[in-house]
C-alpha positions as CSV (number, residue, x, y, z in Angstrom):
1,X,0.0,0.0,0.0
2,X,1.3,3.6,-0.6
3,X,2.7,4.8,2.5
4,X,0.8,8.1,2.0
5,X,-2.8,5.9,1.6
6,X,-2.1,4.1,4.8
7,X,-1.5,6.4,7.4
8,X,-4.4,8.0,6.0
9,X,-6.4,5.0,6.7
10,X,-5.0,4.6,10.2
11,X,-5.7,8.1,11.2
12,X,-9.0,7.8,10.0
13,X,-9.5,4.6,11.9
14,X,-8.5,6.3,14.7
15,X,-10.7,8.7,14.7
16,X,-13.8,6.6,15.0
17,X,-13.9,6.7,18.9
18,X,-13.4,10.7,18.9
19,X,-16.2,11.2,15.9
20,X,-18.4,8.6,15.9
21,X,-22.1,10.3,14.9
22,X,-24.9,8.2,15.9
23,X,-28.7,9.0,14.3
24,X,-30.6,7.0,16.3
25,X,-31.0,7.1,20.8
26,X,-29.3,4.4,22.1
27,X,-32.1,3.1,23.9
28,X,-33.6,2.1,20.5
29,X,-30.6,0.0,19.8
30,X,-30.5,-1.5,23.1
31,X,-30.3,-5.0,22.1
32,X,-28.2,-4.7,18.7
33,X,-25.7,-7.6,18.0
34,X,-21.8,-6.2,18.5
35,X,-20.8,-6.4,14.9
36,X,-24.5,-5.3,14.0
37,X,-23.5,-1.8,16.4
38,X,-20.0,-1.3,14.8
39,X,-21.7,-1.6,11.2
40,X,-24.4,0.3,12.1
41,X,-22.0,3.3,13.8
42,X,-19.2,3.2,11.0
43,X,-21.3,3.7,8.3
44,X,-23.0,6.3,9.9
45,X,-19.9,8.0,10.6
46,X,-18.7,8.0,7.0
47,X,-22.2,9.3,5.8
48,X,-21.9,11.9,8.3
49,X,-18.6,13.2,7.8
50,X,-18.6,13.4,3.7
51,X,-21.8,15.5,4.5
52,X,-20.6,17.7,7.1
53,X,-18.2,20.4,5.9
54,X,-17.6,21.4,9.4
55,X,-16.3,18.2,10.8
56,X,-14.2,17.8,7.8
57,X,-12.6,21.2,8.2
58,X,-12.2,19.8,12.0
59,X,-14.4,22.2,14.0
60,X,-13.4,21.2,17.4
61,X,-16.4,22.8,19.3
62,X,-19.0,21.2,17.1
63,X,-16.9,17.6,17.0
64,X,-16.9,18.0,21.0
65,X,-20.9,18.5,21.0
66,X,-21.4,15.6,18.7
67,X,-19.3,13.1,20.8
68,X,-21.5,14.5,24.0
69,X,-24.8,14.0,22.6
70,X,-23.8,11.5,20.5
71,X,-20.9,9.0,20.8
72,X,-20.8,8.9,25.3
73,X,-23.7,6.8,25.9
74,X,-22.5,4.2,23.4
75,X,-18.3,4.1,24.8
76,X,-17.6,3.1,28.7
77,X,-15.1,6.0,28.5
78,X,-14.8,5.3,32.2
79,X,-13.6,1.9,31.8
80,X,-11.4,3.1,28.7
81,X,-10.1,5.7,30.9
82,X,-9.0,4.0,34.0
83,X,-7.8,1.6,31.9
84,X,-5.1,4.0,30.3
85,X,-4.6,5.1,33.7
86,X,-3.7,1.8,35.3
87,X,-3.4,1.3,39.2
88,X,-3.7,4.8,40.3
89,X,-6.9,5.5,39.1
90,X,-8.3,3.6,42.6
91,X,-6.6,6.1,44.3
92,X,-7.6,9.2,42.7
93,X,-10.7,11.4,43.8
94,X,-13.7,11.4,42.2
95,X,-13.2,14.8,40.5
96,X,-9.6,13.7,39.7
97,X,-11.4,11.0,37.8
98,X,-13.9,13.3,36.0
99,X,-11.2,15.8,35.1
100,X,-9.4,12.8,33.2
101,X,-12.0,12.0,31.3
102,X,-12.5,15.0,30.7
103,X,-9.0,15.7,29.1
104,X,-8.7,12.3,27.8
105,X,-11.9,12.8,25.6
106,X,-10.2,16.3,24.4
107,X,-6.8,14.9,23.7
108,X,-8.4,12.5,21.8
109,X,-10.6,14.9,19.6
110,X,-7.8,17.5,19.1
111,X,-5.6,14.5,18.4
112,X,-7.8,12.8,15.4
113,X,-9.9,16.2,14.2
114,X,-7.2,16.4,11.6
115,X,-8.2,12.7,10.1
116,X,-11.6,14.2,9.4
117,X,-10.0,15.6,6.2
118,X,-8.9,12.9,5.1
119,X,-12.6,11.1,4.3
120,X,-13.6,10.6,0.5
121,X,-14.8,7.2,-0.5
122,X,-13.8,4.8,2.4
123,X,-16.2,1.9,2.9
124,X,-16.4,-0.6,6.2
125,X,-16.9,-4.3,6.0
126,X,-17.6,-6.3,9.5
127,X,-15.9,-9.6,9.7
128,X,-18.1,-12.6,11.3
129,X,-17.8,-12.9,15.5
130,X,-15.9,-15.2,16.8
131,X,-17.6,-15.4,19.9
132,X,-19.8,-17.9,21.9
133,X,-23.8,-16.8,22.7
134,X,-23.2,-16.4,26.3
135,X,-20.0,-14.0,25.9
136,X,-20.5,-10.8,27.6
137,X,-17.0,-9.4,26.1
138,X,-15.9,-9.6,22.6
139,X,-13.8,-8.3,19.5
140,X,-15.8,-7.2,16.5
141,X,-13.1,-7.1,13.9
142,X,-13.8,-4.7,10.3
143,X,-12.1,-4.0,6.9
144,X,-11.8,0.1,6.6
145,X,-11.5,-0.2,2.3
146,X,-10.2,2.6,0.8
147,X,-7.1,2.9,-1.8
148,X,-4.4,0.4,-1.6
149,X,-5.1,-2.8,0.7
150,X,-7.6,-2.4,3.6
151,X,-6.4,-2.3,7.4
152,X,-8.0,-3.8,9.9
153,X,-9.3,-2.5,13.3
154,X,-11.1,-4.1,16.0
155,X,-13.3,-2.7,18.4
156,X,-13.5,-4.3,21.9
157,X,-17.0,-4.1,23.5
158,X,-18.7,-4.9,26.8
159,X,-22.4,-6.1,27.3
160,X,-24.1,-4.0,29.9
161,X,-27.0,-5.0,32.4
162,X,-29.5,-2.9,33.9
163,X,-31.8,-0.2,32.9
164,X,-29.9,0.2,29.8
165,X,-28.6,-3.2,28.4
166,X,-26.6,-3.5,25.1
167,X,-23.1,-3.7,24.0
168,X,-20.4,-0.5,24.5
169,X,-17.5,0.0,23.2
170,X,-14.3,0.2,25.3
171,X,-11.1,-0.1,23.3
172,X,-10.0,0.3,19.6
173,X,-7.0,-1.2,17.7
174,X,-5.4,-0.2,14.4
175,X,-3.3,-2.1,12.9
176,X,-2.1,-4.4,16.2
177,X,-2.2,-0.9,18.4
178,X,-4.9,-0.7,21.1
179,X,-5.9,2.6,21.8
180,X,-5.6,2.6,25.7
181,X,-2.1,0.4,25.6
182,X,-0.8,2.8,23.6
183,X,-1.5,5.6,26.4
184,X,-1.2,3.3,29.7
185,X,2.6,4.1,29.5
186,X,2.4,8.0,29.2
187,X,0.3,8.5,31.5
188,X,2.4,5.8,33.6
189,X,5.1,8.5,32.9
190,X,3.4,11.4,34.5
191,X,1.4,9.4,37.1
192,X,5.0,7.9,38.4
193,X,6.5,11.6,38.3
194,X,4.1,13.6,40.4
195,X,0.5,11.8,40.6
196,X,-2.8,11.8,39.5
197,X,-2.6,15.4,39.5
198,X,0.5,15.4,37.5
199,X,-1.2,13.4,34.8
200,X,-4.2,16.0,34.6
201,X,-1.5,19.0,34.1
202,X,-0.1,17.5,31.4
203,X,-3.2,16.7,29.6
204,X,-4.3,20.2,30.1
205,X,-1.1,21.3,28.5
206,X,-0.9,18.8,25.7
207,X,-5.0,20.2,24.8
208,X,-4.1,23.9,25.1
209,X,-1.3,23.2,22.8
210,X,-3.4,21.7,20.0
211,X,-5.7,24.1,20.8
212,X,-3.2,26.8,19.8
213,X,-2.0,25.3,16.7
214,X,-6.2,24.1,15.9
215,X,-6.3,28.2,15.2
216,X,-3.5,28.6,13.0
């Protein structure tokens, strides 16, 4: 594949978690198959982004208000964020906790607004489960096609009890990279250099950087 293709494809790929634009309430979905949800998500993102000049030109405010309204209730962002944040994450407060999410969910809007640009003709096939009837965790595995071979990235997902059963998704993984081990050991970094607290600073700053250069 041409170099230039690919990591066009991976930063699009990527930036399915920050962009994802769902229709429909999830409460409608509630009890959607995995791979039915990722089909049913991707393909509305693509839709959505080809016809949103906006997202494409990476409007970070309106990106943020979509993945509020839109993408939260379908992501355990909690799970995906104390994940990243490994061991210390018992010990931190719970506004410590909301103020990671917080950033995390920034970092990784600012980080993948730029692969909105990118978008043109890319199409998403879902690969069979592999996965027995009783699993309540499972790996839904897609084809992003586009120029040049397709790469593939899988979604990890969770099935949810309660008032509001269905599946949610809690990790990604491009191209053999999951998406929270490939933060677990910066934030690692920080957490091991001055805390919790340490860890929020520099997300602030990292954000209020690409803030900065989002305006140039």
């Amino acid at each position: 594949m041409n170099p230039i293709h690919r990591r066009t494809l991976v930063k699009f790929t990527a930036s399915l978690l920050g962009t994802l634009t769902l229709a429909a309430a999830p409460l409608a979905h509630a009890q959607e198959a995995p791979t039915d949800l990722i089909g049913r998500v991707t393909n509305e993102v693509l839709d959505t982004i080809k016809a949103d000049k906006a997202l494409q030109d990476g409007d970070i405010n309106r990106l943020m208000a979509v993945v509020d309204a839109k993408v939260m209730p379908n992501v355990n962002f909690s799970r995906m964020t104390s994940s990243a944040t490994g061991p210390a994450w018992r010990q931190a407060t719970a506004p410590q906790r909301q103020r990671l999410q917080q950033e995390f969910k920034t970092l990784l809007v600012h980080t993948y607004a730029g692969a909105l640009r990118q978008v043109r003709n890319q199409t998403v096939d879902v690969l069979p489960l592999r996965a027995a009837a009783g699993d309540t965790e499972v790996v839904v595995r897609t084809l992003i096609r586009g120029q040049g071979d397709p790469v593939q990235v899988d979604y990890r997902l969770e099935k949810t009890p309660g008032q509001a059963p269905g599946w949610k998704i809690y990790d990604l993984n491009v191209m053999g990279v999951w998406l929270v081990d490939n933060y677990r050991p910066q934030f690692a970094q920080q957490i091991n250099a001055g805390g919790v607290d340490a860890l929020v600073k520099s997300l602030v700053e990292r954000n209020q950087t690409n803030a900065g250069e989002g305006k140039r």
